[in-house]
C-alpha positions in Angstrom: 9.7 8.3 3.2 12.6 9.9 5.2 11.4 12.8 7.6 13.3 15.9 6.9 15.6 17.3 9.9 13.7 20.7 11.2 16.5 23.2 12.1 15.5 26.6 13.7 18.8 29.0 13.9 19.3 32.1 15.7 20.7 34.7 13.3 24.2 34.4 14.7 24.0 30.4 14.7 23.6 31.5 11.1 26.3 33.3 10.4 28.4 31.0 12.1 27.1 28.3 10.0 28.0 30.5 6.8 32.1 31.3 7.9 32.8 27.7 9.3 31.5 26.6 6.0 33.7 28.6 3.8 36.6 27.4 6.2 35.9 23.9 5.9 35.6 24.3 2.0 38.7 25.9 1.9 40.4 23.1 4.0 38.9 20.6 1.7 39.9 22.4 -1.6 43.2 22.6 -0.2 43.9 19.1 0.4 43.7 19.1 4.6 41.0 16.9 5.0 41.6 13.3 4.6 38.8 10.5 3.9 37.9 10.0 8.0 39.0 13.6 9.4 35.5 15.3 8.0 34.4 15.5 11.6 37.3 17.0 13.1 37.9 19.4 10.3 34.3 20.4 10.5 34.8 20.7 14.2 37.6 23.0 13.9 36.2 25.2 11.2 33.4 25.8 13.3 35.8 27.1 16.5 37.6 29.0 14.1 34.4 30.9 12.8 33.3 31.0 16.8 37.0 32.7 17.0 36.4 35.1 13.9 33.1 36.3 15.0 34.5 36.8 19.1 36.7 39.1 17.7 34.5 40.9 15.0 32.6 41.7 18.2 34.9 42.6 20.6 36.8 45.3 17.9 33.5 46.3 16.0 30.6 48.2 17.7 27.3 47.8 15.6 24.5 50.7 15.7 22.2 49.2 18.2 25.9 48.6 20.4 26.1 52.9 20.4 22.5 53.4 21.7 
């Protein structure tokens, strides 16, 4: 039997996880990726959500950011 891959992600790692997958789905659905680009597509959706959530941050001040 296969072990199963134990994964333990921070919140953000998380949310990351949750944008660069809509990315990458949305790449896919829309014909980018080809049959041996899933790695690079998957590593460019993942900067991009890295990108997204940089800026969320930098323009949008959370409660806990006020106090």
């Amino acid at each position: 039997m296969k072990k199963k891959p134990y994964l333990s992600l921070q919140h953000s790692e998380s949310v990351i996880v949750a944008a660069a997958s809509n990315i990458f789905a949305a790449y896919i659905v829309s014909n980018h990726v080809g049959k041996d680009e899933q790695e690079a597509w998957m590593e460019r959706s993942i900067q991009e959500a890295i990108w997204i959530a940089t800026k969320t941050d930098e323009i949008v001040h959370s409660d806990e950011e006020m106090s």
